[in-house]
GULO-115006 format. One line per field, with one value per residue (C-alpha): residue number from 1; x, y, z. Coordinates in nm, 4 decimals, padded with zeros to 6 digits. Example, Ala and Ser with C-alpha at 12.3 -4.5 7.8 and 13.67 -1.06 7.14 Angstrom:
num	[1 2]
X	[01.2300 01.3670]
Y	[-00.4500 -00.1060]
Z	[00.7800 00.7140]
END
This chain:
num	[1 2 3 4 5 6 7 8 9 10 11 12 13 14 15 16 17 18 19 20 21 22 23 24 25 26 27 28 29 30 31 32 33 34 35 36 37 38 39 40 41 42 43 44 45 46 47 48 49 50 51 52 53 54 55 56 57 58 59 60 61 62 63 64 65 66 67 68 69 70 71]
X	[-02.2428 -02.2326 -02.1308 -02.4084 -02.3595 -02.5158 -02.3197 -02.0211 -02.2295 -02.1665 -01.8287 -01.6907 -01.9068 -01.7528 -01.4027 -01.5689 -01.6277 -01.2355 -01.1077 -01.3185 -01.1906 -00.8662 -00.9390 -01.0889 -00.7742 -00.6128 -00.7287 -00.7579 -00.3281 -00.2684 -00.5056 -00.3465 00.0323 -00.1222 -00.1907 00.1537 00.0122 00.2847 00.1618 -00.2074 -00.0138 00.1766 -00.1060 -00.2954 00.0164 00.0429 -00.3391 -00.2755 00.0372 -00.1539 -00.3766 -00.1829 00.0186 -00.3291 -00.4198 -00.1060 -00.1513 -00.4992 -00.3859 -00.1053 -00.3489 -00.6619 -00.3564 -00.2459 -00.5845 -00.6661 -00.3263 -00.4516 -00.8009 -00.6812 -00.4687]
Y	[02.4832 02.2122 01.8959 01.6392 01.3528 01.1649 01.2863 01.1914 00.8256 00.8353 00.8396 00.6258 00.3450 00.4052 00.4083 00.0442 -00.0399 00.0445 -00.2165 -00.4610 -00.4032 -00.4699 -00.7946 -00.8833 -00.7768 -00.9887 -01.2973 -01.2420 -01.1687 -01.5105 -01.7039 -01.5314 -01.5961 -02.0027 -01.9497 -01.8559 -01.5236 -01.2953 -01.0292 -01.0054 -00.9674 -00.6437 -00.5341 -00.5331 -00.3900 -00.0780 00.0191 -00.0156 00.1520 00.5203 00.4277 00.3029 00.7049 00.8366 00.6981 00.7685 01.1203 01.1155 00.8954 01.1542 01.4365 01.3295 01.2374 01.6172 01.7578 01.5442 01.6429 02.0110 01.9335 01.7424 02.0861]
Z	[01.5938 01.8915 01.7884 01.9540 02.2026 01.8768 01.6636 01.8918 01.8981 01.4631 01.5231 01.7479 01.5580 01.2548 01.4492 01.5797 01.1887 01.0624 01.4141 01.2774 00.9306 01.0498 01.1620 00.8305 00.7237 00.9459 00.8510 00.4592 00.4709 00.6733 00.4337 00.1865 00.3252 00.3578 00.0029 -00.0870 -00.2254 -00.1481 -00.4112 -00.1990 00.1151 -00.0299 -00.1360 00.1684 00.3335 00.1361 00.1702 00.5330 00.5311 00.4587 00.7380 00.9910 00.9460 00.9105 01.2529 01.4608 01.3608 01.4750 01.8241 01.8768 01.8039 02.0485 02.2697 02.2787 02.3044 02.6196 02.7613 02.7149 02.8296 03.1795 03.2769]
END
């Protein structure tokens, strides 16, 4: 099965969606530090600390396969 150029399209806008989520996330931990909410900011942190891992795998992976694909 070929993966399609729209397929490809699906993807990279939901990669769009997660950097834009990260913004949100941004800006809800500094009102949140302004607010003196340490407890929200931890909280944020450790949901992002699974994804932050989750997407240095991925960087390192596509990384690796480009390396391989430029040969």
């Amino acid at each position: 099965m070929e993966i399609t150029q729209r397929e490809i399209n699906g993807m990279a806008e939901r990669i769009g969606k997660v950097s834009r989520l990260m913004q949100e996330v941004n800006a809800m931990a500094l009102q949140l530090a302004k607010e003196d909410n340490e407890s929200g900011v931890l909280q944020l942190r450790g949901a992002f600390s699974g994804t932050l891992a989750a997407a240095q795998t991925t960087d390192g992976f596509l990384t690796g396969l480009v390396g391989v694909i430029d040969r």
